[in-house]
Every structure is written in structure tokens, then in C-alpha cells.
C-alpha positions as CSV (number, residue, x, y, z in Angstrom):
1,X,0.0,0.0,0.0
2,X,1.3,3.3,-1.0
3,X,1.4,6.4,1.8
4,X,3.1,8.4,0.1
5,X,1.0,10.5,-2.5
6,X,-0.4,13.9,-0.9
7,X,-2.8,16.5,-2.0
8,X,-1.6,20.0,-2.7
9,X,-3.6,20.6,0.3
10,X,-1.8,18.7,2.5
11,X,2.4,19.2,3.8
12,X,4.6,16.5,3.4
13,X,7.4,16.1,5.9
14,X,10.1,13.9,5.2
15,X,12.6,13.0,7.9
16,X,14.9,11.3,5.0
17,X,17.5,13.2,2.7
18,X,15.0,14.1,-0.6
19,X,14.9,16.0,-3.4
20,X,11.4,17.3,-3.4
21,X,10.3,20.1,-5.4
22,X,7.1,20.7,-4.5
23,X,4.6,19.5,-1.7
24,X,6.4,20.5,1.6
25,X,6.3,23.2,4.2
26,X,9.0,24.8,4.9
27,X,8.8,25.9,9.0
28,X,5.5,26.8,9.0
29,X,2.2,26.1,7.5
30,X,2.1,29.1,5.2
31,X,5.2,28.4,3.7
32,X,3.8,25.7,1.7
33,X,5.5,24.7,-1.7
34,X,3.4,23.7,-3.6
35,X,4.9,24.1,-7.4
36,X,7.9,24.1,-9.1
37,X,7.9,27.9,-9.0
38,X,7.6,27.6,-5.5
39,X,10.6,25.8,-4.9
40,X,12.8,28.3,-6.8
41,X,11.2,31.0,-5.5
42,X,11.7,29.5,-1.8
43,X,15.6,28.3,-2.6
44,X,16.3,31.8,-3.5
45,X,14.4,33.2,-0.4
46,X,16.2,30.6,1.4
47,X,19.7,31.9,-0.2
48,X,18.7,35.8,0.9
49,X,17.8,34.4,4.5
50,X,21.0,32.3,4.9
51,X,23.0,35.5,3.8
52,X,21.5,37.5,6.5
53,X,22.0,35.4,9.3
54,X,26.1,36.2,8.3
55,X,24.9,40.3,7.8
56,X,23.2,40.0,11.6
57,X,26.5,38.3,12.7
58,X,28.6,41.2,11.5
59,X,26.0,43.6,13.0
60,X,27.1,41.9,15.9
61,X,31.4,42.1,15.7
62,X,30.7,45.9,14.7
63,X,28.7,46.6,17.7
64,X,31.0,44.9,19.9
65,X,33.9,46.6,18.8
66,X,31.9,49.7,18.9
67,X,31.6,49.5,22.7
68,X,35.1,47.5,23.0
69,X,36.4,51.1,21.8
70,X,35.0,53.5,23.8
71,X,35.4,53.3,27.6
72,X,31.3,52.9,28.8
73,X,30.5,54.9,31.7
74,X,29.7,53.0,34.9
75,X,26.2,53.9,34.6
76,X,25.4,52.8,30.8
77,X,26.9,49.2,31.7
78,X,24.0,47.6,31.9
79,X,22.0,49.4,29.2
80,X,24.5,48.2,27.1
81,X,24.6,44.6,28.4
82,X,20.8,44.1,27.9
83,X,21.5,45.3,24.2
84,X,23.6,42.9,23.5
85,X,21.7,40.1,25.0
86,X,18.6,41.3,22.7
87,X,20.7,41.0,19.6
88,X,22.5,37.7,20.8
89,X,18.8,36.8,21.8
90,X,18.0,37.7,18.1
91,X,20.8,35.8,16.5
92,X,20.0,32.5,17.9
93,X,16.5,32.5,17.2
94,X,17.6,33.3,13.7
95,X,20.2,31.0,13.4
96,X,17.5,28.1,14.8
97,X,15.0,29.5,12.0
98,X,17.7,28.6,9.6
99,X,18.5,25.1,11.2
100,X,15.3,24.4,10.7
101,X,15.0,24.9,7.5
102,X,18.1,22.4,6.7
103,X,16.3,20.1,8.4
104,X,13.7,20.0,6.2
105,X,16.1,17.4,4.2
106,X,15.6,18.7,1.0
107,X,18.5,18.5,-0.9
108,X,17.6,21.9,-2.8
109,X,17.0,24.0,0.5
110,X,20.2,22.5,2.5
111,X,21.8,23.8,-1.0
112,X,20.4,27.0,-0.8
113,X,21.4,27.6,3.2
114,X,25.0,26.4,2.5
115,X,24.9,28.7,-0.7
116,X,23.4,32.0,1.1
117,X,26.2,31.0,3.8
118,X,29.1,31.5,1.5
119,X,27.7,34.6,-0.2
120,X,27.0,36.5,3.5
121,X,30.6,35.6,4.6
122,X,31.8,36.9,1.1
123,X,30.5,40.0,2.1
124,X,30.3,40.7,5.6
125,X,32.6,37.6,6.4
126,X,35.3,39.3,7.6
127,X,38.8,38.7,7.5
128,X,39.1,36.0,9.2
129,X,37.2,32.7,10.0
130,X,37.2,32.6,13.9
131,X,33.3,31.1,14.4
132,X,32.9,28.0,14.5
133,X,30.4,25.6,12.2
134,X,27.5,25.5,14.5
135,X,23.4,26.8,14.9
136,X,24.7,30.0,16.4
């Protein structure tokens, strides 16, 4: 007996490595693929999202070394701490967003994350390669 056939009504969710172009969700209900169209126009959403997780994370070097170079006054200490633990907040639920969407399994949208990854460190990379390969 065959399980696998779906409306386009209905979200498939595969926990094995595919290459699925249309029938999925992607995170949340009304991400729904559900045509080839869709898929291309999700891998390159996916590529744009992947890229800004890197632009967030050098938001984050430049505000550090923003407040790394200027001696904070006793008083704004702790304004500045809870700003940083908002963005750092931020940044992982964005980075977990994106880990979610790898594991989707699709071959097409781990391609796009990996894809969007190299571009954002291309251009807001930086000069070196200190972070590790992890969800944030």
C-alpha cells in the first residue's frame, strides 16, 4: 500500500534526505510549496535568508567593537549589556529558524542555506574565520 501520495492541500514532511520540489512546508504552515515555482522562489528566499544570518552576525562584531572602543560609563553598563543580549537573543532564534529549515532534508534547500552562507561571509565575512560551524 502506497502512503506516500499527498494532495496539494496537504504538507509532506520527510525525515529522510529528498529532493522534493514541491509539496512541503517549509517551518511553517504558510510556507507551503506547492509548485515548481515555489521551490525556486523559496531556494532563492532561502539563499537571501542564509546570507543575513552572516549580515546579523557582523551587525554583531561591529557593535561589539563599537563599545570595545569606547570606555562605557559605569552607569550605561547595563544598558548596554541588555542590548547585547537582545541581539544575541535575536541571533539565535535566527540562526535556529535557519537550522530548521536544513532540516527540512531537502536537498535543494540544504543547498540554498549552504549557498546563502558562503555569499553572506563573502560580504560581511570578515577577515578571518574565527566562528565555528554551529546553529549560532
Amino acid at each position: 500500500m502506497d502512503h506516500s501520495h499527498h494532495s496539494d492541500d496537504m504538507c509532506s514532511m520527510s525525515m529522510i534526505f529528498n529532493w522534493d520540489t514541491k509539496g512541503m512546508c517549509v517551518v511553517f504552515p504558510w510556507w507551503h510549496v506547492k509548485t515548481h515555482f515555489g521551490m525556486v522562489l523559496t531556494f532563492i528566499a532561502v539563499i537571501i535568508f542564509a546570507a543575513g544570518y552572516e549580515w546579523i552576525q557582523k551587525l554583531t562584531r561591529d557593535v561589539d567593537a563599537a563599545f570595545k572602543g569606547k570606555g562605557v560609563r559605569p552607569s550605561d553598563q547595563k544598558k548596554v549589556r541588555i542590548y547585547k543580549s537582545i541581539f544575541y537573543g535575536f541571533q539565535v532564534g535566527y540562526s535556529f529558524l535557519l537550522m530548521l529549515v536544513f532540516m527540512t532534508y531537502n536537498a535543494w534547500l540544504m543547498a540554498a542555506t549552504a549557498i546563502g552562507a558562503g555569499i553572506g561571509h563573502y560580504y560581511w565575512g570578515g577577515a578571518s574565520s574565527e566562528r565555528s560551524m554551529s546553529c549560532h
